[in-house]
KEPA-167974 format. One record per residue (C-alpha): residue number from 1; x, y, z. Coordinates in steps of 0.05 Angstrom, whole numbers. Last residue first. Layout:
N
NUM,X,Y,Z
...
END
This chain:
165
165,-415,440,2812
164,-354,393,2840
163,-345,377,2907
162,-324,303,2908
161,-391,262,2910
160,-429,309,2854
159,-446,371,2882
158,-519,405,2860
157,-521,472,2829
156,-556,440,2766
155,-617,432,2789
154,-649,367,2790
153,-656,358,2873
152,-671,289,2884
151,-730,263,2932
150,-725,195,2977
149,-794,187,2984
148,-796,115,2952
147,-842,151,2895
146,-786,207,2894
145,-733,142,2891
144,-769,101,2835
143,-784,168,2801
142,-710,193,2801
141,-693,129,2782
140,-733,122,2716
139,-709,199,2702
138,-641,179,2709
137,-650,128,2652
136,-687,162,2605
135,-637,212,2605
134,-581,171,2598
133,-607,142,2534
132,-619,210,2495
131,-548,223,2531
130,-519,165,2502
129,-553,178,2432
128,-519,244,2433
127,-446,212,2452
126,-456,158,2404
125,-448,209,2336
124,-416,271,2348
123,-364,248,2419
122,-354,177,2381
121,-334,207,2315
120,-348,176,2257
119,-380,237,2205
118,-432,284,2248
117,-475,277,2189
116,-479,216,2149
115,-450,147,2158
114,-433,110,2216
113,-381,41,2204
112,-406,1,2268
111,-440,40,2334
110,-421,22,2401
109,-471,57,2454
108,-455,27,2521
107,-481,43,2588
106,-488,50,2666
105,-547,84,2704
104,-543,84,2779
103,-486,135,2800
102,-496,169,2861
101,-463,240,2853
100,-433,223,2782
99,-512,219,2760
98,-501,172,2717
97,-453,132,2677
96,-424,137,2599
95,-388,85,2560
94,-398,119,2479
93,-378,93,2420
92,-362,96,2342
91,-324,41,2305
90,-301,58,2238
89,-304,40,2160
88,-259,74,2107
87,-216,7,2109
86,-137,36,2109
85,-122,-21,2162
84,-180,-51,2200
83,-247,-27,2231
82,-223,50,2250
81,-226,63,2317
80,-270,119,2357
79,-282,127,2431
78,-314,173,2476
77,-309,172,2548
76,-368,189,2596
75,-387,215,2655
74,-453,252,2666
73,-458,306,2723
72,-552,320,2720
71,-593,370,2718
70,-594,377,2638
69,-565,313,2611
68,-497,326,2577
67,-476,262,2525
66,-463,317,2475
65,-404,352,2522
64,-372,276,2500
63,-301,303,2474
62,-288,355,2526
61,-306,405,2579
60,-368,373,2614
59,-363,309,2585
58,-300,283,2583
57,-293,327,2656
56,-341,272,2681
55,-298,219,2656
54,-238,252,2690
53,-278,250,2758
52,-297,179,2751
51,-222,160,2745
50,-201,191,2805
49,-261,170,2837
48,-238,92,2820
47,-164,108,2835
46,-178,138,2910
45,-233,69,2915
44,-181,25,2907
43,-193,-17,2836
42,-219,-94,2857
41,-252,-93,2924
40,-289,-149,2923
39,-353,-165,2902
38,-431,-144,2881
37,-479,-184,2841
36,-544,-155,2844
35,-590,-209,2832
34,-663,-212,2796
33,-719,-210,2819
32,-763,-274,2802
31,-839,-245,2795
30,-893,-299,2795
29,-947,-282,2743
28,-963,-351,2736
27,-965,-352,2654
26,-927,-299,2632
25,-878,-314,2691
24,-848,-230,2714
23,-776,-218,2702
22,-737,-173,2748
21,-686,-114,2756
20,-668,-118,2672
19,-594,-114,2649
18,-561,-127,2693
17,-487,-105,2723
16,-433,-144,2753
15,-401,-96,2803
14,-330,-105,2827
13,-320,-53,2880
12,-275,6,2864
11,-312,58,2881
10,-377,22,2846
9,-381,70,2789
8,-306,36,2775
7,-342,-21,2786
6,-396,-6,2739
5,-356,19,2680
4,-308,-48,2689
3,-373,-90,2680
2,-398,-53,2620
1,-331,-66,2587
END
């Protein structure tokens, strides 16, 4: 699923993501980076922003508006299935990408049978932890990029890739 979130983040373009960029020898201190694995062409690019543009409406005018990150177009679809036939007990979740303008951040919050407030709902329950997550996230590459000189502007009157505010 993670993989199908990325390429359509990709414009189209198969995208395997990872999970961490390097891993560092405890005992040599050698550092093996690790590979971004791009390929073909695999959604056109017209259906991947197509796509990308309803998930960010998910979360600016619909189900995941508690994935927002302050500065920043999220997009995100919430989901929520019930474990079985007549069982009581539910599957929560949340895919969610960031910033719509040059996505770099790509998850999955899946939660099993929630309980308490907020009830089962993917867009009350995963959607805030996705945007706890997402958060983190775009602030890591903010600094990678500021500290690479390649500043962002965080307000919120920034365009994403096809126009909107």
């Amino acid at each position: 699923m993670l993989t199908m979130l990325s390429t359509i983040a990709n414009n189209g373009k198969k995208f395997t993501p990872r999970v961490v960029k390097a891993t560092i020898d405890g005992k040599t201190g050698e550092r093996h980076d690790i590979e971004v694995k791009q390929g073909e062409q695999v959604i056109s690019e017209e259906t991947a922003k197509k796509v990308l543009s309803m998930m960010e409406s998910v979360v600016s005018e619909g189900t995941g508006k508690n994935a927002r990150v302050k500065g920043y177009s999220i997009g995100g679809k919430t989901g929520t299935s019930e474990d079985g036939v007549n069982t009581g007990k539910y599957i929560t979740s949340f895919v969610g990408v960031a910033d719509i303008a040059d996505p770099e951040v790509a998850i999955i919050i899946i939660l099993y049978n929630p309980t308490g407030e907020g009830g089962h709902q993917g867009g009350a329950i995963a959607a805030p932890i996705a945007s706890q997550v997402l958060r983190r996230g775009v602030a890591i590459f903010r600094n990678q990029k500021t500290r690479r000189g390649n500043k962002r502007n965080g307000d919120n009157a920034r365009c994403n890739r096809y126009g909107h505010k």
